[in-house]
Residue, then its C-alpha position, 0 to 999 in steps of 0.5 A: x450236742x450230738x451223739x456219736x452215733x449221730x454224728x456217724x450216721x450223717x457222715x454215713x449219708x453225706x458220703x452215701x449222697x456223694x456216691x449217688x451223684x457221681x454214680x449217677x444213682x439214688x442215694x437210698x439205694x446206695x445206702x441199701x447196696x452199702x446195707x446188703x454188703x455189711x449183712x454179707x460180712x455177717x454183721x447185723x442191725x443191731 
């Protein structure tokens, strides 16, 4: 059974791949964007 996290995670990257194909962008890059603006808000990567 997955984690979760796991399970956060895949959510996370299925709603990044919608963004991209609306947006017409990558979806690496709007997981990046997304990233840059959690850090902005003074949140780290644990």
């Amino acid at each position: 059974m997955a984690s979760e996290s796991d399970v956060t995670v895949d959510r996370v990257v299925e709603v990044a791949d919608l963004v991209a194909d609306e947006a017409d962008a990558d979806t690496e890059a709007v997981l990046l964007d997304a990233l840059g603006r959690v850090r902005k808000r003074g949140w780290t990567d644990e």
